[in-house]
C-alpha positions as CSV (number, residue, x, y, z in Angstrom):
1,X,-11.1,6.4,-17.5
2,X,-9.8,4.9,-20.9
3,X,-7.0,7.0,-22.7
4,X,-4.8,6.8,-25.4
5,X,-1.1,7.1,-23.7
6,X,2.1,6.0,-25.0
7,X,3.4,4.4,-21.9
8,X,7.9,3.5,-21.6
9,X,8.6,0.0,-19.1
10,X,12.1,-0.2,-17.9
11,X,13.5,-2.8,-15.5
12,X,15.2,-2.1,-13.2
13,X,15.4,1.5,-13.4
14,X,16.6,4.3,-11.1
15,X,13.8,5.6,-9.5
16,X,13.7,7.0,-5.9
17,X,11.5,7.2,-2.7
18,X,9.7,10.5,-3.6
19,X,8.6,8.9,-6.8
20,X,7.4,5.7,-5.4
21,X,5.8,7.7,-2.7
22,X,3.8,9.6,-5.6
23,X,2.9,6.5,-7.2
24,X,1.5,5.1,-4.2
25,X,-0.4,7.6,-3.6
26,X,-2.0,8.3,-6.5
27,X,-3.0,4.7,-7.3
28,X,-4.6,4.5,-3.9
29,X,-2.5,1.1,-2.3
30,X,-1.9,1.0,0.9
31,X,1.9,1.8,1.7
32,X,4.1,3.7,4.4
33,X,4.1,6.6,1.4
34,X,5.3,9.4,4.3
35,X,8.1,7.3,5.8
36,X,10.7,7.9,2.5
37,X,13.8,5.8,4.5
38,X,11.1,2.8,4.1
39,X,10.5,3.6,0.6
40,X,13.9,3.6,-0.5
41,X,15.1,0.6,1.6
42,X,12.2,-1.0,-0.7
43,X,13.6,-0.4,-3.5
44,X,17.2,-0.6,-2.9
45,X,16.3,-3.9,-1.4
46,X,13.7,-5.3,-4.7
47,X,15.0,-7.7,-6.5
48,X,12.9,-7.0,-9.4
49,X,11.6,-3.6,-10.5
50,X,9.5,-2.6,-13.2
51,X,8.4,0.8,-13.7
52,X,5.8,2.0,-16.5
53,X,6.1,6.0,-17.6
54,X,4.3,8.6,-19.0
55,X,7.1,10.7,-20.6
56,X,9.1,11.5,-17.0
57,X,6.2,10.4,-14.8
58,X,6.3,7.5,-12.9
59,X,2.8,6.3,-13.5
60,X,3.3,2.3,-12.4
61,X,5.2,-0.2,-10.6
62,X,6.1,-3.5,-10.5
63,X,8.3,-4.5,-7.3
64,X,9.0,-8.0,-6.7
65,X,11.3,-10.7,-4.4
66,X,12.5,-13.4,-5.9
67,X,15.3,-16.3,-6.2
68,X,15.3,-16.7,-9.6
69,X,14.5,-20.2,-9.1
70,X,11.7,-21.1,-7.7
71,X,9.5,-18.6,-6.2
72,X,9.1,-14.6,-6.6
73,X,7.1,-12.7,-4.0
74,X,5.3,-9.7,-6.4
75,X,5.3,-7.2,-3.4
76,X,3.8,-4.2,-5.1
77,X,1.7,-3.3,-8.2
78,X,0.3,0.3,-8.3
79,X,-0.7,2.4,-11.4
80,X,-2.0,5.6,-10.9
81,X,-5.7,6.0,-11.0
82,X,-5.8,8.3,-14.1
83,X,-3.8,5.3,-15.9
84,X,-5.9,2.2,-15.0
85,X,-7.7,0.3,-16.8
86,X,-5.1,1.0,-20.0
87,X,-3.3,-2.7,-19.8
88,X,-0.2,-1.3,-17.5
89,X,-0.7,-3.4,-14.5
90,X,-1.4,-6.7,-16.5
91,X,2.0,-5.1,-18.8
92,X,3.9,-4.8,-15.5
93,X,3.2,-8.3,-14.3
94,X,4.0,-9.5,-18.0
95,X,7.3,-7.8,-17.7
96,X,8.2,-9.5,-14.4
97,X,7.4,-13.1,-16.0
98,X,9.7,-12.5,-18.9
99,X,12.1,-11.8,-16.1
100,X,11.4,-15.0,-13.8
101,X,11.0,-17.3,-16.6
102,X,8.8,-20.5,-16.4
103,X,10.2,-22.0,-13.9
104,X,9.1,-19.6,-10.8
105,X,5.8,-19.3,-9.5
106,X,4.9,-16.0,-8.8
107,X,2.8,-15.3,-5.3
108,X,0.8,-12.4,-4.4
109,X,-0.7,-10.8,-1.1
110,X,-4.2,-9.4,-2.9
111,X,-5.7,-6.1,-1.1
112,X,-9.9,-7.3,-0.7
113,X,-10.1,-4.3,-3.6
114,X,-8.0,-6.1,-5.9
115,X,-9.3,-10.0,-5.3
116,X,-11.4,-9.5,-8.6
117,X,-8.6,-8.5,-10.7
118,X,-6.0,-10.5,-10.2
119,X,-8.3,-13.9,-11.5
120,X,-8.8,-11.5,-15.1
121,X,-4.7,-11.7,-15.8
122,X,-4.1,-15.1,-14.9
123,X,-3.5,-15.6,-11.1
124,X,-5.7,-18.5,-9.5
125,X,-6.9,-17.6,-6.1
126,X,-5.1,-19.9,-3.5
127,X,-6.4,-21.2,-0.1
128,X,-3.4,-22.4,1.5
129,X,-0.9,-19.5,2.5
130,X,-0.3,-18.1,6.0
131,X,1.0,-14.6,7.4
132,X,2.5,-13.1,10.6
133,X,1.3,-9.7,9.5
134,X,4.2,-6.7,10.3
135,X,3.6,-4.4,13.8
136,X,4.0,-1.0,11.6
């Protein structure tokens, strides 16, 4: 669904488990959106956050690990469904480049959903990466 929106980004905002929960939710990505504790060690614990609003609703995020050095790990992206397909999620990712600067890669876990959309904003598809994947 295409709409005209006038969409706010702020870095590194306040914003707390409840809304992250929402935006999880409602953009479909799979997160622990019932276990709030998690949420907010998330965020407390992101070195990088970008959020993207629709007046006071948290509509998309941007949460990311990173040294400032070398390599940033971009742990979430989630828009809302109702706001895709606008330019927020390739806006987000934008954002959190202007904060890394050139000299950082930026590294991605894709969900099999997202493997097509990732390649249309500029991230090449990688074969060499490993995972011990979390118990919960």
């Amino acid at each position: 669904m295409i709409m005209t929106v006038q969409i706010t980004y702020k870095v590194n905002a306040e914003i707390n488990a409840l809304e992250l929960s929402s935006v999880f939710r409602a953009s479909g990505i799979k997160r622990p959106v019932d276990d709030l504790p998690r949420l907010g060690r998330m965020i407390e614990h992101a070195d990088i956050l970008i959020s993207a609003w629709d007046g006071n609703q948290l509509v998309g995020i941007a949460r990311a690990i990173t040294d400032f050095s070398y390599c940033c790990y971009l742990s979430d992206l989630a828009v809302n469904k109702n706001y895709q397909k606008n330019g927020i999620g390739k806006e987000l990712i934008s954002l959190v480049k202007d904060e890394l600067g050139e000299e950082v890669a930026l590294l991605l876990l894709a969900s099999q959903e997202a493997m097509k959309y990732y390649p249309r904003i500029g991230f090449n598809e990688i074969d060499n990466g490993f995972k011990i994947a979390r118990k919960r």
